[in-house]
C-alpha positions in Angstrom: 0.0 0.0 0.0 1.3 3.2 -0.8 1.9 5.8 2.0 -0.2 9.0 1.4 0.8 11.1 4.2 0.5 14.9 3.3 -0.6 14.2 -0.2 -3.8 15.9 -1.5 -7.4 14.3 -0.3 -8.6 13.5 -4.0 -4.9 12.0 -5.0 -4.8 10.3 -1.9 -8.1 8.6 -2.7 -7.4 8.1 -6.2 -4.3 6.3 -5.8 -5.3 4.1 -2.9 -8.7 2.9 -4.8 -6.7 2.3 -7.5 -4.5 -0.1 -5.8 -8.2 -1.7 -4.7 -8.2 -0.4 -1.2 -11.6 0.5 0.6 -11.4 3.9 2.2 -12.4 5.4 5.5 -12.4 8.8 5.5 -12.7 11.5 8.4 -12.2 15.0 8.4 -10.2 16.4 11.8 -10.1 20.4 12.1 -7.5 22.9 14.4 -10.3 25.1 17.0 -8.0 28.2 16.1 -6.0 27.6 12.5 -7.1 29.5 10.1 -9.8 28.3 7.2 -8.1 26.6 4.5 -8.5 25.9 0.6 -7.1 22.0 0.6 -7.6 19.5 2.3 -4.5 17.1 2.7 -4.0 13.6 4.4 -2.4 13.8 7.9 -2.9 10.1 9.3 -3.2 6.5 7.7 -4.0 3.5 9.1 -5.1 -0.2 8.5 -8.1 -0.6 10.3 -8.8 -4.3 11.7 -11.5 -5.2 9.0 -8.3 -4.3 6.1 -10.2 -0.5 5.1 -7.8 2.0 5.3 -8.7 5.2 7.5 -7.1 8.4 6.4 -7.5 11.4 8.4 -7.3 14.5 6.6 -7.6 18.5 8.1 -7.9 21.7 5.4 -4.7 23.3 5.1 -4.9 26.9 3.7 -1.9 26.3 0.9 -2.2 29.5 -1.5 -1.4 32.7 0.0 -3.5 36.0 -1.8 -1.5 38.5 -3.8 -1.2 41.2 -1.4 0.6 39.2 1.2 -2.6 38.6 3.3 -3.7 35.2 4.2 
């Protein structure tokens, strides 16, 4: 199984089905970080039944312009 740590949700998922995994999915969030515009992979785990869990939190990655996030 390849390791998806930090990669985008929709590649992670893409490559893992692809390799015929089944996929558990939950979403964690920081109480103070900022809102983000991706959301990226920051756990995975074999779960006992074989499905793979992969956490995942939304990271802001693209900073505007004008220097403001």
């Amino acid at each position: 199984m390849t390791s998806v740590l930090g990669f985008e949700l929709s590649r992670a998922v893409s490559l893992l089905t692809g390799e015929g995994c089944r996929l558990s999915l939950l979403q964690t969030a920081s109480k103070t970080g900022p809102v983000g515009d991706e959301d990226r992979v920051i756990r995975q785990r074999v779960l006992e039944d074989g499905t793979v869990e992969l956490v995942y939190a939304r990271f802001r990655t693209h900073i505007e312009e004008n220097g403001g996030m």
